[in-house]
C-alpha positions as CSV (number, residue, x, y, z in Angstrom):
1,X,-32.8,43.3,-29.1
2,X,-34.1,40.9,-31.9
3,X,-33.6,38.0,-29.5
4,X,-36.1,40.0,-27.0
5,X,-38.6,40.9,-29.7
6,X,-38.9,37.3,-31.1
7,X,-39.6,35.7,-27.3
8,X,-42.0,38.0,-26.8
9,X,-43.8,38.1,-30.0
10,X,-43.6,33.9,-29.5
11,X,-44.6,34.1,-25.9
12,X,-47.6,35.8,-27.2
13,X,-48.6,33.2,-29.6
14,X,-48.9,30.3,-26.4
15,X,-45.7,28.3,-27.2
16,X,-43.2,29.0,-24.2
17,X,-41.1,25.9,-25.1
18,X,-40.5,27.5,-29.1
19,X,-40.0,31.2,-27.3
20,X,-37.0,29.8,-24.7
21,X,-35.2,28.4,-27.9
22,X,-35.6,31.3,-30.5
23,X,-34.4,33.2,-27.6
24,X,-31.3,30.8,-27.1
25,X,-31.1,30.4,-30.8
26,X,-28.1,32.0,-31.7
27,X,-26.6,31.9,-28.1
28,X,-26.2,28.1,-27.9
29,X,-25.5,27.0,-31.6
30,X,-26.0,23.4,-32.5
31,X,-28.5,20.7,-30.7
32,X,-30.1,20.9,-27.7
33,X,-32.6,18.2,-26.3
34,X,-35.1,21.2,-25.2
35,X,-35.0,22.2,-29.3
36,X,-35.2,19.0,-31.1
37,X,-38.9,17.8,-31.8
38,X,-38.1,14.8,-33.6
39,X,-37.7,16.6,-37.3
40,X,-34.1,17.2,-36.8
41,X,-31.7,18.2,-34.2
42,X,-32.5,22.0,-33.2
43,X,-35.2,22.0,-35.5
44,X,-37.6,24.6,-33.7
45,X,-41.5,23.9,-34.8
46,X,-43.1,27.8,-35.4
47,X,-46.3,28.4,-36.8
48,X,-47.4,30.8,-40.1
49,X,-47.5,33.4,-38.1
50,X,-44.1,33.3,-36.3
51,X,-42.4,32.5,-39.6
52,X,-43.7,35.9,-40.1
53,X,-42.7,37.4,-37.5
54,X,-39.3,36.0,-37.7
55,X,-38.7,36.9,-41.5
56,X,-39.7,40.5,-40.7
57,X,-38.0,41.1,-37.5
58,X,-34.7,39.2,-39.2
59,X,-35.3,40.9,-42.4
60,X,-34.8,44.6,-40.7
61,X,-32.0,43.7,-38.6
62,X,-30.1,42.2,-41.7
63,X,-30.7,45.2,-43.9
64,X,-29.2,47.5,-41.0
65,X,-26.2,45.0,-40.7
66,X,-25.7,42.8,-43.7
67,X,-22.8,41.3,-41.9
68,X,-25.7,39.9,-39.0
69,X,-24.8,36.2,-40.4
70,X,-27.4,35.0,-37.2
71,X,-30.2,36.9,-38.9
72,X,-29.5,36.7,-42.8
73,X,-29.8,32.8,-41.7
74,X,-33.7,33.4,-40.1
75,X,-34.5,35.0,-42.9
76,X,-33.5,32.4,-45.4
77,X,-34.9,30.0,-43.2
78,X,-38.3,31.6,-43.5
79,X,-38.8,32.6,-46.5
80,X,-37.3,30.0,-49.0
81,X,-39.6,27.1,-49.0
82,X,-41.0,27.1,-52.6
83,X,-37.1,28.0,-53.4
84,X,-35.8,25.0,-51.4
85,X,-38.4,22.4,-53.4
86,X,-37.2,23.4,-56.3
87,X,-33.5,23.4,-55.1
88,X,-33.5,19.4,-53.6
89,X,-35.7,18.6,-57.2
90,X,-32.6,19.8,-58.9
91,X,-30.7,18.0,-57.1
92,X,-32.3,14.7,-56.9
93,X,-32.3,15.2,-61.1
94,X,-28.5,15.2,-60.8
95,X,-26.3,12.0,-60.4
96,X,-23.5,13.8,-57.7
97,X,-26.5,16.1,-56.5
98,X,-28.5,13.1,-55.4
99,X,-25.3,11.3,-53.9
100,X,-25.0,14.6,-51.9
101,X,-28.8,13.9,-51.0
102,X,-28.0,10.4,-50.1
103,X,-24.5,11.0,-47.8
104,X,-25.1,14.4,-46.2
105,X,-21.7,15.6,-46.3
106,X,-21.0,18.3,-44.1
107,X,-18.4,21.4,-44.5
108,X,-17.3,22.2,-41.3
109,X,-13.2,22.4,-39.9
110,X,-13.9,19.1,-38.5
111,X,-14.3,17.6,-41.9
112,X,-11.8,18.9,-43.7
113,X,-8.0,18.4,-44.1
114,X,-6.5,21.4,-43.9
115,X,-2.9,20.1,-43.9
116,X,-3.7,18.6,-47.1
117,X,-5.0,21.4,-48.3
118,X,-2.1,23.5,-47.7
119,X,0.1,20.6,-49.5
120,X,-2.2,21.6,-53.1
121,X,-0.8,23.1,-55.5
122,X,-1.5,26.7,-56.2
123,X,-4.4,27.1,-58.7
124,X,-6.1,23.5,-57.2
125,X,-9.9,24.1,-56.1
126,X,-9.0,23.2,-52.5
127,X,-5.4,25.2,-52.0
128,X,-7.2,28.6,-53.3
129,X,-10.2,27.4,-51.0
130,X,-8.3,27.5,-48.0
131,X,-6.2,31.0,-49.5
132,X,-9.4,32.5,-49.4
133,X,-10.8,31.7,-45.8
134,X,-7.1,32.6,-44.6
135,X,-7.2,36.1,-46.8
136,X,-10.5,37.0,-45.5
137,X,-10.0,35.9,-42.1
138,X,-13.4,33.4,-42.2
139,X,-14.2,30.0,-41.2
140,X,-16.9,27.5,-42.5
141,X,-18.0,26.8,-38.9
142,X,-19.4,30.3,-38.7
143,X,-22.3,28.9,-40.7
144,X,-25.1,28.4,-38.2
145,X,-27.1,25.1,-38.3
146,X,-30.6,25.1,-39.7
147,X,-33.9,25.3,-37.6
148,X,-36.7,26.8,-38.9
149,X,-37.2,24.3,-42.3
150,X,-40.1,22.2,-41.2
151,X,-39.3,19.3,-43.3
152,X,-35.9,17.4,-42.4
153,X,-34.6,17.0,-46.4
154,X,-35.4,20.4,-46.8
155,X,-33.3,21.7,-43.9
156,X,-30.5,19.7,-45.5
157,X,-31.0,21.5,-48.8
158,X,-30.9,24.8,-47.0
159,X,-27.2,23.8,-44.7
160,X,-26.0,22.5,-47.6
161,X,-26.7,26.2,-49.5
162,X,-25.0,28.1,-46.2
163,X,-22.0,25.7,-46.0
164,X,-21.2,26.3,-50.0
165,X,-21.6,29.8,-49.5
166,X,-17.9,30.4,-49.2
167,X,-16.6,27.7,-52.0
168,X,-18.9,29.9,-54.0
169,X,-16.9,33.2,-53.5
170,X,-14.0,30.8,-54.3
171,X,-16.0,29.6,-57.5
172,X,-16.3,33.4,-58.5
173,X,-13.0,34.7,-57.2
174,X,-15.3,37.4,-55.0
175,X,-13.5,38.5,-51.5
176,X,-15.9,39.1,-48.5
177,X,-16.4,43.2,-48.7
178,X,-19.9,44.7,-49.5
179,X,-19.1,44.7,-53.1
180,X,-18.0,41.0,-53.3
181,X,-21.1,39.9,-51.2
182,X,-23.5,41.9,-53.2
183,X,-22.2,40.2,-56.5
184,X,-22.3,36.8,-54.8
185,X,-25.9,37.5,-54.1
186,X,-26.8,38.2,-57.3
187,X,-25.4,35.2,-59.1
188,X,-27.0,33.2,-55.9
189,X,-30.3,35.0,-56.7
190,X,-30.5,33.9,-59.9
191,X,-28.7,30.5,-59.1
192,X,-31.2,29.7,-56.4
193,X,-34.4,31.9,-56.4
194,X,-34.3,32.1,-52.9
195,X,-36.1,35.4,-51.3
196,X,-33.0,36.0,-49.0
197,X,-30.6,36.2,-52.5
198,X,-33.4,38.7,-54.1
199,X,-33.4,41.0,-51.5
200,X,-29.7,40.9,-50.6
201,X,-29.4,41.6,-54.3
202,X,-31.5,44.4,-54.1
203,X,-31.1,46.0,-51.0
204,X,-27.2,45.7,-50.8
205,X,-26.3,48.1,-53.3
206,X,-27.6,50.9,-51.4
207,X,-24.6,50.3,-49.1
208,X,-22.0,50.4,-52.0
209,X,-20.2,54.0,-52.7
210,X,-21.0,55.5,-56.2
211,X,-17.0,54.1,-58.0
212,X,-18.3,50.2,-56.3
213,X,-21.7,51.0,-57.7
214,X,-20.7,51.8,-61.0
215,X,-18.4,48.6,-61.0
216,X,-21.6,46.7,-60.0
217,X,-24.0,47.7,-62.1
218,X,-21.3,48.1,-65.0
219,X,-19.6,44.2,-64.8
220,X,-19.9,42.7,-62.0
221,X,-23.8,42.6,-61.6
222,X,-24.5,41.8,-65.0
223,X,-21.5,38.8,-65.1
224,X,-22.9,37.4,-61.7
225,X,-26.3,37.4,-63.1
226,X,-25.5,35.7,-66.7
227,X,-23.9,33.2,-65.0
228,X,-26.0,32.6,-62.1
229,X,-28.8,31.7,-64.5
230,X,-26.3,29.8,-66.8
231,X,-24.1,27.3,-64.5
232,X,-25.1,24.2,-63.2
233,X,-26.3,23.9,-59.9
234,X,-24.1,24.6,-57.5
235,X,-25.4,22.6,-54.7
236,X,-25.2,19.3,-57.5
237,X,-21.3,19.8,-56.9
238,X,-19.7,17.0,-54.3
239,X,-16.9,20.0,-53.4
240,X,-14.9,17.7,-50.8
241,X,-14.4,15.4,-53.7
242,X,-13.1,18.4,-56.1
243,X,-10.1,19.9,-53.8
244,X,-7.4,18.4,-56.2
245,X,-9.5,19.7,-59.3
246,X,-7.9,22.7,-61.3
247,X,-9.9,25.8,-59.9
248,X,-10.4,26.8,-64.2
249,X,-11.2,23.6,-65.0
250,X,-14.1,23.4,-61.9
251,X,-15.1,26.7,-63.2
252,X,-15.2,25.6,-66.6
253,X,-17.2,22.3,-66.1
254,X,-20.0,24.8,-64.3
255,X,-20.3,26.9,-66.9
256,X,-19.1,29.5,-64.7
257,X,-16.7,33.0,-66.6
258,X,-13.9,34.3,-64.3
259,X,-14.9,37.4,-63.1
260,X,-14.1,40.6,-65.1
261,X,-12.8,42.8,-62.3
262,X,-10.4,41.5,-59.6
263,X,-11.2,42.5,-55.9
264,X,-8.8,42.6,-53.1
265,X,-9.9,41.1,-49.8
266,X,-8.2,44.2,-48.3
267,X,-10.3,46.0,-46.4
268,X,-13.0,43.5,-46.1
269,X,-16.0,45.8,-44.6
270,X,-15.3,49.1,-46.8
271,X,-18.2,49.8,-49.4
């Protein structure tokens, strides 16, 4: 339906070439030679008005299904400039941030050794990495490129963000249910200032039952949010070079509390 609504609404606005890849956007994931404009691959070129468009129409399908990964992406992608600035500044101002500037390291299954992984021992950063995308059934490939930053370093900033995204939830010992997500989003709220964060942070506790919302609002909202604003930044971490790394130790060196309550990963979509 979204995919319908954004053609048309693009289609409208005189730019048939951007309409036929916002429609294909999330159909045919990575590059394509009729998306890529020279910025970066699949980098789609939309106008103020589109942006709009996009961030409201993405916006209202997200809050109906938080678990829409397709459109929580859209509308980080047009809504976080001022956010991503101040993210790659960050960045650049840190030694391992600004190698991560420099290399472009990528988290996808292609990149990483799971075998070695496995072979960690328990408590390392990268064997309870790989615990938690086998206990929560995820994978970092489901992290859909960028295409809506206008500005290629930017764009990096922002895949870099979406490909941490689950090393955070390691970071945090958080499982993928609503509650776990929510509190991730508030700690990334106040990590990152990034719109998508605020209003995840906001609007996802409406979808929490009153025990979850009590444990939010009670410890886990205010620990994510002390230590969101408190820990280094988490995009100034070179992760891939971390896997052997005590998990406390990591934790430790970010400034970063273990959580007070444990969650299960059990029943991943229950509020």
């Amino acid at each position: 339906m979204l995919c319908g609504l954004y053609a048309n609404d693009v289609i409208d606005s005189h730019n048939l070439p951007t309409a036929v890849c916002v429609h294909q956007l999330h159909s045919s994931p990575g590059f394509t030679d009729s998306c890529y404009d020279g910025l970066y691959p699949g980098h789609i070129q939309t106008t103020p008005i589109q942006k709009a468009l996009l961030a409201v129409g993405s916006g209202v399908a997200a809050l109906q299904n938080p678990y829409r990964h397709d459109m929580v992406a859209v509308l980080g992608e047009t809504t976080g400039h001022l956010a991503l600035i101040n993210l790659r500044d960050r960045m650049k101002n840190d030694p391992e941030g600004y190698t991560i500037l420099t290399e472009r390291p990528r988290i996808r299954l292609s990149t990483l050794d799971l075998s070695r992984m496995a072979s960690l021992p328990d408590g390392s950063f990268g064997r309870e990495y790989l615990r938690f995308l086998e206990d929560n059934h995820v994978t970092p490939d489901s992290r859909a490129d960028v295409k809506f930053v206008d500005n290629e370093e930017l764009a990096y900033v922002m895949q870099r963000y979406r490909e941490v995204h689950d090393l955070l939830h390691t970071l945090l010992g958080m499982p993928t249910n609503m509650l776990g997500e929510v509190a991730v989003k508030w700690f990334e709220a106040a990590q990152t200032g990034l719109p998508m964060c605020a209003l995840g942070a906001v609007l996802g506790p409406l979808r929490l039952n009153s025990s979850r919302l009590q444990s939010l609002f009670t410890s886990l909202g205010p620990w994510a949010l002390q230590n969101g604003r408190r820990s280094r930044c988490i995009l100034s971490i070179f992760y891939e070079r971390r896997w052997e790394q005590n998990l406390e130790d990591l934790r430790q060196e970010l400034n970063i509390e273990p959580p007070p309550v444990i969650l299960s990963a059990a029943n991943k979509r229950s509020t």
